[in-house]
N, C-alpha and C positions, 0 to 999 in steps of 0.2 A: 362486148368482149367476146372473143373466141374462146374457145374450151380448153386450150394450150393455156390462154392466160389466167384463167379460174383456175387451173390445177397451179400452175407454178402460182400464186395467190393463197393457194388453200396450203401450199407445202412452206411456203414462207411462214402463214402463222401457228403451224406447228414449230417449228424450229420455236418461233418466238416464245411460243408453250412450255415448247421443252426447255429454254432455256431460265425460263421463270421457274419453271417449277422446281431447278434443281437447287437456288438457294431457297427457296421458301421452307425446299426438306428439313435443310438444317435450319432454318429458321424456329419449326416447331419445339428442336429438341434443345433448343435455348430458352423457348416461351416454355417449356415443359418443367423446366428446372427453376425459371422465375416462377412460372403457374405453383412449386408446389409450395416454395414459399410464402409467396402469396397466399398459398390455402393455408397454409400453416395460420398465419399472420390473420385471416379472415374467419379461422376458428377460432384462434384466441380470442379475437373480438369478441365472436358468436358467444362464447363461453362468458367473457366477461357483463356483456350484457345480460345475458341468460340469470347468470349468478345475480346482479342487480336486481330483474326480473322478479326471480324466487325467493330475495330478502323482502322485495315489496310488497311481497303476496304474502308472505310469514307476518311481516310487521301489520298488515292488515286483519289478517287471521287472527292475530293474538288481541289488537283493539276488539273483532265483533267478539270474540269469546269473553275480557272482559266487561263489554257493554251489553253481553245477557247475562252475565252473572248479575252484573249493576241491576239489570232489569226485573229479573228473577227476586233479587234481596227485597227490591221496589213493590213488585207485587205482593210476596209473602208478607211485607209488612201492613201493608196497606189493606191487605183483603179482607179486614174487618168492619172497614170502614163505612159500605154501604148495609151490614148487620146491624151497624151500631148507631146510622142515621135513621135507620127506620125503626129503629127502639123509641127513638127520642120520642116521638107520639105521645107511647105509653106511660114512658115518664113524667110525662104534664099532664095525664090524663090522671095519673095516681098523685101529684101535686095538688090537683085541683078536687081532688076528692077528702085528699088530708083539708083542706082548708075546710068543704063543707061540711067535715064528717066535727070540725070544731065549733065550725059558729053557728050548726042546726041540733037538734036533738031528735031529730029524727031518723031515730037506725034501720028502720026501710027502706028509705029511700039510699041511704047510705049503701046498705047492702046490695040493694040495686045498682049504686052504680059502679061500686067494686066488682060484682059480676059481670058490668057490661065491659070494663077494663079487662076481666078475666078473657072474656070471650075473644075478644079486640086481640089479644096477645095471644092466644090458641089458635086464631084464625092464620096471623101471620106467621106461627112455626112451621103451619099445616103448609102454607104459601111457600115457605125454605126448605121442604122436603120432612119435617120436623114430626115425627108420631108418637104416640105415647105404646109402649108395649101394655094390651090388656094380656094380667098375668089371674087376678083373680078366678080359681076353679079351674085353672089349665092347668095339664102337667106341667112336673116341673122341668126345665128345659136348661141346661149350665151354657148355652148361647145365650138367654135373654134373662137368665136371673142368678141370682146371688142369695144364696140361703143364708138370712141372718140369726134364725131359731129352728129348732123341729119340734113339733108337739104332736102330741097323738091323737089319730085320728078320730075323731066320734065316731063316723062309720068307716066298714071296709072300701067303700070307691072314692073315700077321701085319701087314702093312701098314696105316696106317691107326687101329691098334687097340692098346686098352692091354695092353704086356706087363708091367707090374709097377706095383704102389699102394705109392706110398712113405705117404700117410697115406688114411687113409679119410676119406671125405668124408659128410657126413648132412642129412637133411631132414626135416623137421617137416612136418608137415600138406603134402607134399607141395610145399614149399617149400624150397628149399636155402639150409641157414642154414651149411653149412663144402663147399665144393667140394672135389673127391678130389684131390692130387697124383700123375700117375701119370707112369709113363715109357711116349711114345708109338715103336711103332715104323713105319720110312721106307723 
């Protein structure tokens, strides 16, 4: 091809250009006017799924917060229940001492094995965080004890301070679940 016939070539497909591009102009501003419908039409969707969406996220939310309540009822009630199996022991163990303490006459040995029960059942409070408050000859202190009497003191560095535990008082994890009954002396 000669350079005559390139240009008339190259001037043809502009024309051709130009003459495409002039309905595609308005073509836009018809697609612009369906475009905003359509958006219109494509956000309502958007919305209406969305809304589905966030009912099915609610209606789950509200099952998991019922099933830890369920949970939570489940535990609270239950959580005695390994206290209460590892009691059982001592129960048979004080069963079987009612039996010997009848068809023996022997209260040594009885008493013996009432103590080892004892011990048996102090070991496992001590095991559950379980302490006794020594209150005897301590001051008196209204965290760990409960004045049931006052009586006066025989000396003056008795004052103030517990001369006698009518019951003993105890605490768990460093918390006082039975305050001591003591008698203070004045």
């Amino acid at each position: 091809m000669s350079k005559s016939e390139e240009k008339a070539k190259q001037q043809e497909e502009k024309v051709e250009t130009v003459d495409t591009e002039t309905p595609q102009q308005e073509a836009p501003q018809e697609e612009k006017e369906l475009s905003v419908e359509e958006q219109l039409a494509v956000a309502k969707e958007q919305i209406e799924q969305e809304k589905k969406e966030y009912m099915f996220l609610l209606a789950e939310f509200d099952n998991f917060r019922k099933r830890t309540i369920k949970e939570k009822a489940d535990i609270i009630k239950n959580a005695s229940e390994k206290a209460m199996t590892d009691l059982l022991p001592v129960i048979d163990d004080m069963e079987r001492a009612m039996q010997a303490i009848e068809a023996s006459d022997n209260i040594d040995s009885a008493k013996e094995g009432i103590n080892l029960i004892y011990n048996k059942f102090i070991k496992y409070l001590e095991q559950n965080g379980v302490k006794a408050i020594d209150s005897t000859n301590a001051d008196f202190n209204t965290e760990y004890h409960e004045a049931v009497t006052i009586f006066p003191a025989p000396d003056e560095d008795k004052k103030g301070k517990v001369i006698d535990t009518v019951q003993k008082g105890y605490t768990m994890n460093d918390k006082v679940i039975r305050h001591s009954k003591v008698v203070v002396g004045q």
